[in-house]
VOBA-1610 file (N, C-alpha, C; in pm, whole numbers, padded with zeros to 5 digits, always signed):
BEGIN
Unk+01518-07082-03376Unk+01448-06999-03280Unk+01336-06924-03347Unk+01238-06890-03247Unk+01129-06817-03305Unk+01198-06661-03326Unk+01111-06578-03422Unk+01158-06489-03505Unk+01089-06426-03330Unk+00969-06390-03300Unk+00909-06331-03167Unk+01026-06351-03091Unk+01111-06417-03060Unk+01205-06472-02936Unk+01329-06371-02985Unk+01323-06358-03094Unk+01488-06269-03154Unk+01448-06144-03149Unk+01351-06095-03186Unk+01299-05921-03153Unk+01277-05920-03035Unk+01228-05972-02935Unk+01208-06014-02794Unk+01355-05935-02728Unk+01426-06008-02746Unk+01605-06029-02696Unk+01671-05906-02760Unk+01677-05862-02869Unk+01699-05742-02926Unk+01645-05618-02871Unk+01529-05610-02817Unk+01454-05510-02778Unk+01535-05472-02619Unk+01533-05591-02572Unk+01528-05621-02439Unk+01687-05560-02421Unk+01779-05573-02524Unk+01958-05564-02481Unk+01958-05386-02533Unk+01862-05359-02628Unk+01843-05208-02676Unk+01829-05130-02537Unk+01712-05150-02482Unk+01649-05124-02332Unk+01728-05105-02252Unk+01815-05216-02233Unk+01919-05249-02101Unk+02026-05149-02142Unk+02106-05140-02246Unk+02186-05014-02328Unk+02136-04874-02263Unk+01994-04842-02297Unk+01944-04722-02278Unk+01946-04681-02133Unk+01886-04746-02071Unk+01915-04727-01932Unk+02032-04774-01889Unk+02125-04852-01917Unk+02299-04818-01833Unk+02337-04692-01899Unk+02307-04663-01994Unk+02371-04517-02073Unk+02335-04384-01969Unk+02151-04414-01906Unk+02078-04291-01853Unk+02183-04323-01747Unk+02155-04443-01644Unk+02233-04461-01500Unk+02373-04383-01509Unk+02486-04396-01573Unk+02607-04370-01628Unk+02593-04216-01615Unk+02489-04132-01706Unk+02501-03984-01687Unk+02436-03935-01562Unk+02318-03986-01512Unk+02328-03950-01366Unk+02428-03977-01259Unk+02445-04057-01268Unk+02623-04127-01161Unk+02738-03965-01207Unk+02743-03976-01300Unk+02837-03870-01309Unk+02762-03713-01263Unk+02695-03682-01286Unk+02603-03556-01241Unk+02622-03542-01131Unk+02586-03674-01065Unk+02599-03698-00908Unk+02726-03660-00856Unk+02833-03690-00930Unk+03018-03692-00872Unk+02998-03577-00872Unk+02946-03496-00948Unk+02965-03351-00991Unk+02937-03259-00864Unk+02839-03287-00838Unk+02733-03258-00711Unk+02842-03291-00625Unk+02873-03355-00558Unk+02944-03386-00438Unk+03038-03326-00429Unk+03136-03294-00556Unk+03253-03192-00538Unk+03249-03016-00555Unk+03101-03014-00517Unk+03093-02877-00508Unk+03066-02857-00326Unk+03183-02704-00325Unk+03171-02657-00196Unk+03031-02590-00126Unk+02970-02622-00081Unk+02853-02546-00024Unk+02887-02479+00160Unk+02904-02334+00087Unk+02959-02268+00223Unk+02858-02217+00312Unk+02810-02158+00438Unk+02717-02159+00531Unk+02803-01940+00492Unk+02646-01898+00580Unk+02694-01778+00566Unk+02823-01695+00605Unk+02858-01769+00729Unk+02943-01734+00872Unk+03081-01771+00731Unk+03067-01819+00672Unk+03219-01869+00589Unk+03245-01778+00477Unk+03100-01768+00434Unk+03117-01694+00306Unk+03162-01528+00373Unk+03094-01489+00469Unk+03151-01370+00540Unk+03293-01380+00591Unk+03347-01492+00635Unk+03510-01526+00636Unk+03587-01497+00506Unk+03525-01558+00434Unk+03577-01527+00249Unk+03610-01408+00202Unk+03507-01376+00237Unk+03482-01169+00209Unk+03589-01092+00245Unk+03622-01109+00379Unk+03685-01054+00467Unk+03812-01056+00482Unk+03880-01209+00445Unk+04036-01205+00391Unk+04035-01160+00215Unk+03926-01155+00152Unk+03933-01096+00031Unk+03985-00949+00003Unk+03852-00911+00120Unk+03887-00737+00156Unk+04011-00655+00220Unk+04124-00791+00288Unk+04216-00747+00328Unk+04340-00755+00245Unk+04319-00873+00113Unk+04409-00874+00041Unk+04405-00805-00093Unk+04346-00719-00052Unk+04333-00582-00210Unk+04442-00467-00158Unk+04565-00498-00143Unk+04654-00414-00096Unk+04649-00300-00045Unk+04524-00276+00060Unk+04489-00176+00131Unk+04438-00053+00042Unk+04349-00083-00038Unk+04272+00004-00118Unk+04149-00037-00044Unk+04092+00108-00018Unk+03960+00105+00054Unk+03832+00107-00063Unk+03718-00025-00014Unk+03604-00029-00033Unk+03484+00056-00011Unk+03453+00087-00149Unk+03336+00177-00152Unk+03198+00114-00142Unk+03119+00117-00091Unk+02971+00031-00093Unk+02875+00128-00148Unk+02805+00055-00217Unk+02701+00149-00298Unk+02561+00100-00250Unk+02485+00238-00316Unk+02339+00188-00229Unk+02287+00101-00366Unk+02218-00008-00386Unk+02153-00026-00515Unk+02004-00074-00492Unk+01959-00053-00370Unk+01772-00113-00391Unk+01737+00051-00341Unk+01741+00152-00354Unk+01659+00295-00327Unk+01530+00228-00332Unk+01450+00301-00248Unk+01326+00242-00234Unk+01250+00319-00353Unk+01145+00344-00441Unk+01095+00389-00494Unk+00971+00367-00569Unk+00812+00472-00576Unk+00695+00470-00549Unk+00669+00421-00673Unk+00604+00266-00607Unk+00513+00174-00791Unk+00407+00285-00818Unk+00354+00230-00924Unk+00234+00307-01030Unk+00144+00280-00905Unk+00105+00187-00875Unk-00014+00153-00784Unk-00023+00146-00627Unk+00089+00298-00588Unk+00064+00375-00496Unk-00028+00433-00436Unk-00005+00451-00305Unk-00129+00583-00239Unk-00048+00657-00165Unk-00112+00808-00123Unk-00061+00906-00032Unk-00180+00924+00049Unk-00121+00868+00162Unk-00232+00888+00265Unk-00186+01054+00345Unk-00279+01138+00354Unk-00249+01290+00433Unk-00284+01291+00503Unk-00209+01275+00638Unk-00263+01331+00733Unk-00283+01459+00821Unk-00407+01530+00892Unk-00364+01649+00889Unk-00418+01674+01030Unk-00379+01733+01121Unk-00396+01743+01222Unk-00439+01882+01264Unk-00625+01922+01268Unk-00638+02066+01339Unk-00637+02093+01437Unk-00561+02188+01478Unk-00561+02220+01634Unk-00674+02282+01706Unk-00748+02357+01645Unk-00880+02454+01606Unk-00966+02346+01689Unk-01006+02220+01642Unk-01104+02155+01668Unk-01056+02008+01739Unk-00918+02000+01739Unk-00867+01871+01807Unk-00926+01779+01686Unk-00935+01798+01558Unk-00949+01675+01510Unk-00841+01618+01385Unk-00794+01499+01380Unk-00724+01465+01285Unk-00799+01383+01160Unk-00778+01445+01038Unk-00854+01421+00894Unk-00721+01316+00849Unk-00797+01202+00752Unk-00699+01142+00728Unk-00733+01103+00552Unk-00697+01174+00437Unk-00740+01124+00337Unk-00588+01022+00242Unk-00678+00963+00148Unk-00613+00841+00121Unk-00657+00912-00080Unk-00539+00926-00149Unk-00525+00967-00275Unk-00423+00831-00326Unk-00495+00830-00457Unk-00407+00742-00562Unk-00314+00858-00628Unk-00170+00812-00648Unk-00040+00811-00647Unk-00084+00910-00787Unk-00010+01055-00806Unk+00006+01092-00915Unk+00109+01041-01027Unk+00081+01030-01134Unk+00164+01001-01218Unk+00296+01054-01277Unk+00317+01154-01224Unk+00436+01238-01234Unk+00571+01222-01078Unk+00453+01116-00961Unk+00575+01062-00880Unk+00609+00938-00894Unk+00525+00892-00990Unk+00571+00713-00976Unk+00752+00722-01027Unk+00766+00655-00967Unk+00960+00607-00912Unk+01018+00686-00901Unk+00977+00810-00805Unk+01024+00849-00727Unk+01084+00845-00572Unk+01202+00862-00542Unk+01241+00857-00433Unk+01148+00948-00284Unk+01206+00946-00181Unk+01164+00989-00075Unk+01184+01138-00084Unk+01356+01140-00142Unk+01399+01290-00184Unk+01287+01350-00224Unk+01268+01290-00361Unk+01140+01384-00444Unk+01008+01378-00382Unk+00976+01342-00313Unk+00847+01401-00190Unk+00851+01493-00105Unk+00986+01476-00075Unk+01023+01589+00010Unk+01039+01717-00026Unk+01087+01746-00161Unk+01071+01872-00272Unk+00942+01905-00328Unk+00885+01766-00315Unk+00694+01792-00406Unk+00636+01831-00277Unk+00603+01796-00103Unk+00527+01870-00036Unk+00635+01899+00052Unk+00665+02035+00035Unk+00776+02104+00145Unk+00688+02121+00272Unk+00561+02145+00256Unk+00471+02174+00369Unk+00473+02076+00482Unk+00460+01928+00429Unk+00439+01809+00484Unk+00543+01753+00525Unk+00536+01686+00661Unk+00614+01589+00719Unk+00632+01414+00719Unk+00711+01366+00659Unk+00687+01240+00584Unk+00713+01124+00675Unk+00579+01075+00758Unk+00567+00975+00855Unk+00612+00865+00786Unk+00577+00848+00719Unk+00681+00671+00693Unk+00659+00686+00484Unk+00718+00588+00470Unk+00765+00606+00292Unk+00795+00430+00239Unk+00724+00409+00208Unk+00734+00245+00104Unk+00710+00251-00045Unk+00681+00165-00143Unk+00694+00174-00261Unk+00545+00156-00292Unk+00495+00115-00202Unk+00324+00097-00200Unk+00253+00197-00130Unk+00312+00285+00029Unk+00195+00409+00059Unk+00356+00510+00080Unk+00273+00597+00071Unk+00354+00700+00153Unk+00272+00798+00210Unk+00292+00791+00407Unk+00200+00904+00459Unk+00278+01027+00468Unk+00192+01132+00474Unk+00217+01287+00524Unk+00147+01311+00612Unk+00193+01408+00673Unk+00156+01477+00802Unk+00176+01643+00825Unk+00065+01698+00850Unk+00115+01863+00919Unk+00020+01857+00997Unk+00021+01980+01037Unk-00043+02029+01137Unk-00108+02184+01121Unk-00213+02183+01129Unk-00304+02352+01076Unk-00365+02396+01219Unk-00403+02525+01204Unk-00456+02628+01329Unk-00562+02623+01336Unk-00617+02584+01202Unk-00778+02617+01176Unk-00851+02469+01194Unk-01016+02476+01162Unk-01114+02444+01222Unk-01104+02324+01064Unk-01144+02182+01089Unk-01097+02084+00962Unk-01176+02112+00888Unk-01293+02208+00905Unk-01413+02203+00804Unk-01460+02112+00757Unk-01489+02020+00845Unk-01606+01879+00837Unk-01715+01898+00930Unk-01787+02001+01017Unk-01845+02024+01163Unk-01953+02050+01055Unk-02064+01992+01043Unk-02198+02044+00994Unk-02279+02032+01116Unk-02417+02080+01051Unk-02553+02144+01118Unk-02633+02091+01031Unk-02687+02017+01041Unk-02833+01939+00970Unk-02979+01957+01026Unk-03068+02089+00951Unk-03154+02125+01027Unk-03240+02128+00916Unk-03378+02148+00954Unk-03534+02190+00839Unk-03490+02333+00783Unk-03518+02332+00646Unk-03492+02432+00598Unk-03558+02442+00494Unk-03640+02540+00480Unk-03782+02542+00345Unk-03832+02434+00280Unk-03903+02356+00430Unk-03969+02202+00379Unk-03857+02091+00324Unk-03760+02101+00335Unk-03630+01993+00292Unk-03525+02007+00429Unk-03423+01902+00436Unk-03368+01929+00489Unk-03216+01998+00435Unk-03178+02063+00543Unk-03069+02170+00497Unk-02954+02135+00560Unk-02828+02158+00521Unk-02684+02097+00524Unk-02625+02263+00569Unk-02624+02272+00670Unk-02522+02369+00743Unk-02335+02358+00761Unk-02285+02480+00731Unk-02129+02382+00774Unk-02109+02510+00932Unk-02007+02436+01001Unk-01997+02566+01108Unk-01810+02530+01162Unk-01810+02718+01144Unk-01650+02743+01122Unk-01602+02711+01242Unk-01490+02752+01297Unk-01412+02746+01446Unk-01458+02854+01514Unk-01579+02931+01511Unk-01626+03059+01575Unk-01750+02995+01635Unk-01818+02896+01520Unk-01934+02853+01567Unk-02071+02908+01492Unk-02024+02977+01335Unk-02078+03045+01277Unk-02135+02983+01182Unk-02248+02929+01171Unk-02360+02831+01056Unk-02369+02952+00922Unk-02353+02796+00843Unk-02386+02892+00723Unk-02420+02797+00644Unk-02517+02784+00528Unk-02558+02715+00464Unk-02532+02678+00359Unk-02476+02548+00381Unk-02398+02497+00257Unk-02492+02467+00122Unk-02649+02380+00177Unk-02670+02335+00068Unk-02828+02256+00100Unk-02954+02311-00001Unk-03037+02234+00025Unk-03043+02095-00058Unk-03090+01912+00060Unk-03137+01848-00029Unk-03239+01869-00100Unk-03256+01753-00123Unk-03386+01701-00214Unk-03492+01610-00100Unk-03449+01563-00026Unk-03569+01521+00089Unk-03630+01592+00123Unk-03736+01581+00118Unk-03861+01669+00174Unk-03905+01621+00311Unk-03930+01703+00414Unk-03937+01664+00571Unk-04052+01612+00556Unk-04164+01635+00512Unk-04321+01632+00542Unk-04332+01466+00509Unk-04262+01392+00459Unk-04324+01250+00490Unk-04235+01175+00539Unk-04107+01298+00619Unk-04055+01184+00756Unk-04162+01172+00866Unk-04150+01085+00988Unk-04185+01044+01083Unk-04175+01176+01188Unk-04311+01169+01249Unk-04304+01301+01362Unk-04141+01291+01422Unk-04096+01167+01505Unk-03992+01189+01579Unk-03884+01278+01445Unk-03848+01228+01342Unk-03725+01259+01285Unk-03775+01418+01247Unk-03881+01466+01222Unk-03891+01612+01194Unk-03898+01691+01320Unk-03949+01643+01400Unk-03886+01737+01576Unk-03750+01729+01617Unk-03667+01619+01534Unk-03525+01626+01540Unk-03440+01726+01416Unk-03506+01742+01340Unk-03443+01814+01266Unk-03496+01954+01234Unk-03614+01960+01313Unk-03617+02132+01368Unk-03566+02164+01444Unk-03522+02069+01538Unk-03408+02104+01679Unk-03257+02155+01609Unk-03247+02060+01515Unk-03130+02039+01450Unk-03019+01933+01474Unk-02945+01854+01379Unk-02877+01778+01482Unk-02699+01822+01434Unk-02583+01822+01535Unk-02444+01851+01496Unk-02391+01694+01464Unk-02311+01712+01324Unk-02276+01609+01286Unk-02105+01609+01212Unk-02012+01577+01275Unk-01877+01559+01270Unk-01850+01446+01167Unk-01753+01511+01037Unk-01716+01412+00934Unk-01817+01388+00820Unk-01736+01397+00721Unk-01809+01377+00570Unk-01888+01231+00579Unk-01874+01156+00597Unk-01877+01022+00591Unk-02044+00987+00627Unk-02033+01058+00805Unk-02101+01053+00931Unk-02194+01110+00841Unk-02149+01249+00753Unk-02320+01353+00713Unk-02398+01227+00638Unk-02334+01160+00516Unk-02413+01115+00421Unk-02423+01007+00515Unk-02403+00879+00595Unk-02468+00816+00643Unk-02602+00865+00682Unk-02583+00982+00762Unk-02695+01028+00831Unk-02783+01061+00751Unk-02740+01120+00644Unk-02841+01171+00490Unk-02963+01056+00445Unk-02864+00939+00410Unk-02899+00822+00329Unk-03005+00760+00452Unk-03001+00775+00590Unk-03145+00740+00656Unk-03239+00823+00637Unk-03280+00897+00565Unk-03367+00990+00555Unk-03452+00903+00368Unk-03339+00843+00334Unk-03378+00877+00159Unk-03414+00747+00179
//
């Protein structure tokens, strides 16, 4: 016989070895598999339950073990509700570092003031409620060739918070007859929008 024909046949019965050996340990893996019980929930709660009755009537204690508690990369949203002006302020703060994993408890001891609308591990809101005026109500009027940033209390009493840096004299006639009139402007947000059309 050719020497090619005998390594040929050798290779070939090596091969056939290797794989009845692999087939052989999966086949058994497989038996393995089949003689395991796989119970549905409704059973495993059957299980439980004659378990719990055959502990010779010693009563089960259940413990809490997932407490909810605040990640690093928290927020506290505040909400605050003035009665003064009917308006509700809503600010949004990143999580101090002295509450991260803290419970609900410990919010409740850190703002005694506040009422704790809902609580997750990602926000937690607050809530009260104040008498007074939110102090966001400005007055945006001409004021020594610039325009001027008025705030006005729950009386209705202007007072001047603060001159810009815009100078009226090379706005447009309409916007300087509007802001010698003056215009009322509700919310931080609302002022500097209104600001930033000017600049």
């Amino acid at each position: 016989m050719n020497k090619k024909w005998i390594i040929s046949i050798i290779i070939v019965a090596i091969l056939g070895l290797a794989l009845g050996i692999v087939l052989a340990i999966f086949a058994e893996n497989m038996r393995k598999t089949d003689n395991t019980n796989i119970l549905s929930e409704k059973e495993l709660a059957i299980n439980n339950n004659e378990i719990n009755s055959n502990l010779d009537g010693n009563e089960l204690l259940e413990t809490s073990t997932t407490e909810e508690k605040i990640s690093p990369n928290a927020v506290i949203v505040k909400k605050t509700y003035y009665k003064s002006c009917d308006h509700l302020i809503r600010e949004v703060e990143d999580i101090d570092e002295d509450l991260v994993n803290k419970t609900e408890e410990d919010i409740k001891l850190k703002y005694p003031e506040w009422e704790i609308e809902s609580f997750s591990s990602n926000q937690v809101v607050l809530y009260k409620t104040a008498n007074e005026n939110c102090g966001e109500h400005y007055f945006v009027q001409e004021h020594n060739g610039v325009i001027g940033v008025y705030t006005i209390d729950e009386y209705g009493v202007k007072t001047l918070k603060e001159d810009t840096e815009i100078a009226t004299q090379y706005l447009p006639e309409a916007d300087i007859e509007k802001l010698e009139a003056g215009v009322e402007i509700i919310g931080k947000t609302k002022l500097i929008e209104f600001l930033e059309d000017f600049e």
